[in-house]
C-alpha positions in Angstrom: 10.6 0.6 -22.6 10.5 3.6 -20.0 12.7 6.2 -20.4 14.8 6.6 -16.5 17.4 8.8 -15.4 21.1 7.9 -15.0 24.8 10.0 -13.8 27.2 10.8 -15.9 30.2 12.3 -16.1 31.1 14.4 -19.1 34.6 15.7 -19.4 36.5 17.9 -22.7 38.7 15.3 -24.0 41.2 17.7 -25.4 41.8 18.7 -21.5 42.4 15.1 -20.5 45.0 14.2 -23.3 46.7 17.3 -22.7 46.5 16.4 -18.8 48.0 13.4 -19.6 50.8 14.5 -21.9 51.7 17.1 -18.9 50.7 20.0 -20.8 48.3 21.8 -18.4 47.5 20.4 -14.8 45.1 17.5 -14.0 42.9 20.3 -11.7 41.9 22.4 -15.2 40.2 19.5 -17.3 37.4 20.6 -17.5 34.3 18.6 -16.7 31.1 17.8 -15.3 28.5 15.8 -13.6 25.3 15.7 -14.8 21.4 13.6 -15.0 21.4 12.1 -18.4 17.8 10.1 -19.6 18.4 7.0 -21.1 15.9 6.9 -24.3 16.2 3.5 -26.8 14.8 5.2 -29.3 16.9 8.6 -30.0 20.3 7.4 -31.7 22.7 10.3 -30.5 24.3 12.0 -27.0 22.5 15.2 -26.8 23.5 17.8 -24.6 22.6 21.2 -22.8 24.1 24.1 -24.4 24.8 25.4 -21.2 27.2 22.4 -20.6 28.7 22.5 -23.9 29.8 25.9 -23.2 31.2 25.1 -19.4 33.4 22.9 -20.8 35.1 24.5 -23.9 34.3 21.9 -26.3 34.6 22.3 -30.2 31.8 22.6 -32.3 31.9 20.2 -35.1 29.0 21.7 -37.4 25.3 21.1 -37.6 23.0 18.2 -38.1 19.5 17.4 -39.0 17.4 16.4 -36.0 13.4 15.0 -35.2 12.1 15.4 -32.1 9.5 13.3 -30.8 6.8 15.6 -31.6 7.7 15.2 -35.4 9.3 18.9 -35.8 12.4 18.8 -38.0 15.7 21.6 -37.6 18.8 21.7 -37.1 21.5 21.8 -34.0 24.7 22.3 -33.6 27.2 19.4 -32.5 30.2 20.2 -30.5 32.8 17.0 -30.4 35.4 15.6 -28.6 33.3 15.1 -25.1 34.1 12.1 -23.2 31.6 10.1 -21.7 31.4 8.3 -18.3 29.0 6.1 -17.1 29.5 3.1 -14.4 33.1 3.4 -14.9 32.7 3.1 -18.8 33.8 5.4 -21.1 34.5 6.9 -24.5 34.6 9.7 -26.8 31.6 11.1 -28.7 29.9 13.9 -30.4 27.2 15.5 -29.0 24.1 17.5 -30.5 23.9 20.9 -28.9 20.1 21.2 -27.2 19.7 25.7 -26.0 17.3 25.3 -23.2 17.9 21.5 -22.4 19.1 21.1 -18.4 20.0 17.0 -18.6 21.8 14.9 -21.4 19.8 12.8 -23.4 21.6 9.3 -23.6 20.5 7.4 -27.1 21.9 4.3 -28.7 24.6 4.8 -30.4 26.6 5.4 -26.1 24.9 2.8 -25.0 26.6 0.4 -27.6 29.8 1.9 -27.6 30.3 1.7 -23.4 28.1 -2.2 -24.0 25.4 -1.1 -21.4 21.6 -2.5 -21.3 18.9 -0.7 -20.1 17.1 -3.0 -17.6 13.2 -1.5 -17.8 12.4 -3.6 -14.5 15.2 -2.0 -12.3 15.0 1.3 -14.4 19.1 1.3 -14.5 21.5 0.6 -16.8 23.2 -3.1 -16.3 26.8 -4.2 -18.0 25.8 -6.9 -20.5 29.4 -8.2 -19.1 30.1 -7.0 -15.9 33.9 -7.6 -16.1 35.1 -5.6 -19.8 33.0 -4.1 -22.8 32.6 -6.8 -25.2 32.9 -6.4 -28.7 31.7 -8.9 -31.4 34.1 -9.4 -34.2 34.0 -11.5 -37.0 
């Protein structure tokens, strides 16, 4: 499958339950827009360090990563960022990528928010356009 480009809109939880609760005003969650690439094969939300840091949120420890070209380290993960895209959304970690200017969108948020990746269109579809769907037992 190609790997294409989507919006998204990333946003410090911890400011938006606060917001909600009437604890700080709605104008100082902070959050952002920003190009994320949809990628089938990486498993986690990765995100630019940069964004991380313009929107406060909490580092969570480290964790073990691969990257394409087979080199092995470790990254920080910062938690607690809610995710945005097509009116979906939830809360995730993130790994923490220095250097990185887009997110990097992998399985594990495109379950969660029930999104397809439609290679043809290069988009991501709804698998049902009307509510997430979760399969229970």
């Amino acid at each position: 499958m190609g790997r294409f480009s989507v919006e998204l809109e990333v946003t410090n939880n911890e400011d938006a339950v606060r917001a909600r609760a009437g604890d700080i005003p709605a104008s100082a969650v902070r959050r952002g827009r920003l190009c994320g690439v949809v990628d089938t094969g990486a498993n986690r939300l990765v995100l630019p360090s940069t964004v991380v840091a313009q929107l406060g949120l909490p580092e969570g420890g480290l964790v073990a990563v691969k990257f394409t070209d087979g080199r092995r380290g470790t990254r920080k993960v910062a938690g607690n960022v809610l995710v945005e895209i097509l009116g979906r959304s939830s809360v995730f970690t993130a790994v923490v990528e220095p250097g990185r200017t887009d997110a990097l969108i992998g399985a594990i948020v495109l379950e969660e928010l029930d999104l397809i990746p439609d290679p043809g269109r290069l988009a991501l579809v709804p698998r049902d356009p009307k509510s997430i769907f979760a399969e229970i037992e």
